[in-house]
C-alpha positions as CSV (number, residue, x, y, z in Angstrom):
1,X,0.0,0.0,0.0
2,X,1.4,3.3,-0.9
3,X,1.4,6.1,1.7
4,X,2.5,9.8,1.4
5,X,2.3,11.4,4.7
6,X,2.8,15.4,4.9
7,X,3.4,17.1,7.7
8,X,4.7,20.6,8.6
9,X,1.9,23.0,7.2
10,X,0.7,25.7,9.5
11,X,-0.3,29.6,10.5
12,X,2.7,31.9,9.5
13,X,3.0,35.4,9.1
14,X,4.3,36.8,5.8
15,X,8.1,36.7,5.1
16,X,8.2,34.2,7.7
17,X,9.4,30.1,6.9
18,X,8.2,26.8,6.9
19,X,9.4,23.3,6.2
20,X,6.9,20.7,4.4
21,X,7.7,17.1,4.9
22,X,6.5,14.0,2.6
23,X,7.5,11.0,3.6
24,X,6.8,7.8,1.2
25,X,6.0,4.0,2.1
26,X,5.2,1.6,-0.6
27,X,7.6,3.2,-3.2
28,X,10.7,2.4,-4.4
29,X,11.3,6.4,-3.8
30,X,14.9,6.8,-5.5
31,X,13.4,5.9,-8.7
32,X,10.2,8.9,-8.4
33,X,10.1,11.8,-9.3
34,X,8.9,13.8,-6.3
35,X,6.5,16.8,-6.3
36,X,5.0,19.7,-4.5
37,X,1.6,21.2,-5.7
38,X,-0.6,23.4,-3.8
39,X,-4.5,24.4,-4.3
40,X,-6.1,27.5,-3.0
41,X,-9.3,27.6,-2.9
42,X,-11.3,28.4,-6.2
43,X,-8.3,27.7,-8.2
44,X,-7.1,24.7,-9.7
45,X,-3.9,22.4,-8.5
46,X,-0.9,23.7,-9.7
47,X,2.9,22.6,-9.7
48,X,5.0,24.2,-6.9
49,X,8.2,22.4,-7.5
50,X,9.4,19.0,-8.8
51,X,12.8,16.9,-8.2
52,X,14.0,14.4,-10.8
53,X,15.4,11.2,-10.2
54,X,18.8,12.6,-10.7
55,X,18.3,15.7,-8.4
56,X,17.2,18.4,-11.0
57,X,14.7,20.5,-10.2
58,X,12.1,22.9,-11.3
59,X,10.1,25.6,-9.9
60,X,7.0,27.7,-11.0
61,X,8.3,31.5,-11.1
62,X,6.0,32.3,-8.4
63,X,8.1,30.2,-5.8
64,X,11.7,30.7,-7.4
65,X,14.5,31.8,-5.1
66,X,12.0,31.6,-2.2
67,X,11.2,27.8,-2.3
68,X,14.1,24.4,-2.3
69,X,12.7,21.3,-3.0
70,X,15.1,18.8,-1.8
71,X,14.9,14.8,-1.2
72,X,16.9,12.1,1.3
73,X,16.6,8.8,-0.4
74,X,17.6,7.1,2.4
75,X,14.9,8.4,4.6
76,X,12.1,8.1,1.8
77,X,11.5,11.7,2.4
78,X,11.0,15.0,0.0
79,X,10.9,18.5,1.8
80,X,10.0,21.9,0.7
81,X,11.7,24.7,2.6
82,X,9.4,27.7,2.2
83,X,11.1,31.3,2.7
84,X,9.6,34.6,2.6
85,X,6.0,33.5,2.4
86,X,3.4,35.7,1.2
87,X,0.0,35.5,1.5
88,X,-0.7,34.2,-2.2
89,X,1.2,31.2,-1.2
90,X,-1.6,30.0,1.2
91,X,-3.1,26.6,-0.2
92,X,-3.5,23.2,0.7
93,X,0.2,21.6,-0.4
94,X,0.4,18.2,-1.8
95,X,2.8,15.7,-2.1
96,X,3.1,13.6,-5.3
97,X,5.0,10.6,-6.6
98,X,5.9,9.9,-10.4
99,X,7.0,7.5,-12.2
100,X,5.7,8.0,-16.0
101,X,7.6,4.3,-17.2
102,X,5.2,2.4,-15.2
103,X,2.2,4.9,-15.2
104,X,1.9,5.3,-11.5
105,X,1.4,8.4,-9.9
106,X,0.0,8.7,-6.1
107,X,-0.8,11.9,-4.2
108,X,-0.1,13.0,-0.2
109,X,-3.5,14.0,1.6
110,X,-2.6,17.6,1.7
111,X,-1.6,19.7,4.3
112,X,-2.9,23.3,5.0
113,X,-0.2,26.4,4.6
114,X,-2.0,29.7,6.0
115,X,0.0,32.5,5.4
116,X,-1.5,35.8,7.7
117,X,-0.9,38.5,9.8
């Protein structure tokens, strides 16, 4: 059974910092591509950040030079470190796990990011 757990979501005021957590049971998670999406409400799911198998990266321009996505193999565990958060970044995050070659892809139950004064 495969499992993506978040955890780390919370209040925060603007420019302030958080750390999102994903960890992955069920996977072999050195051979996924690992993703952060968020949702706010009314809008639809977009990407936040992704990390290949070989440790590139992308970002959507809204999060770049604020956001690192980074991954520990050995702990089955993606992060997002979020920096200067503003309040269009508040959204329910998801995790998600890719691997297009065997057409699985599995999602995280969210975890809420409320960015506020």
């Amino acid at each position: 059974q495969v499992q993506l757990v978040e955890s780390g979501g919370g209040l925060v005021q603007p420019g302030g910092s958080l750390r999102l957590s994903c960890a992955a049971s069920g996977i072999t998670f050195s051979l996924y591509a690992m993703g952060w999406y968020r949702q706010a409400p009314g809008k639809q799911r977009e990407l936040v950040a992704v990390i290949f198998v070989g440790d590139s990266t992308n970002y959507a321009d809204s999060v770049k030079g604020r956001f690192t996505i980074s991954r520990d193999n050995a702990k089955n565990t993606v992060y997002l470190q979020m920096n200067s958060l503003k309040a269009e970044d508040t959204a329910v995050y998801y995790c998600n796990a890719n691997r297009r070659i065997v057409f699985r892809n599995y999602w995280g139950q969210g975890t809420q990011v409320t960015v506020s004064s």
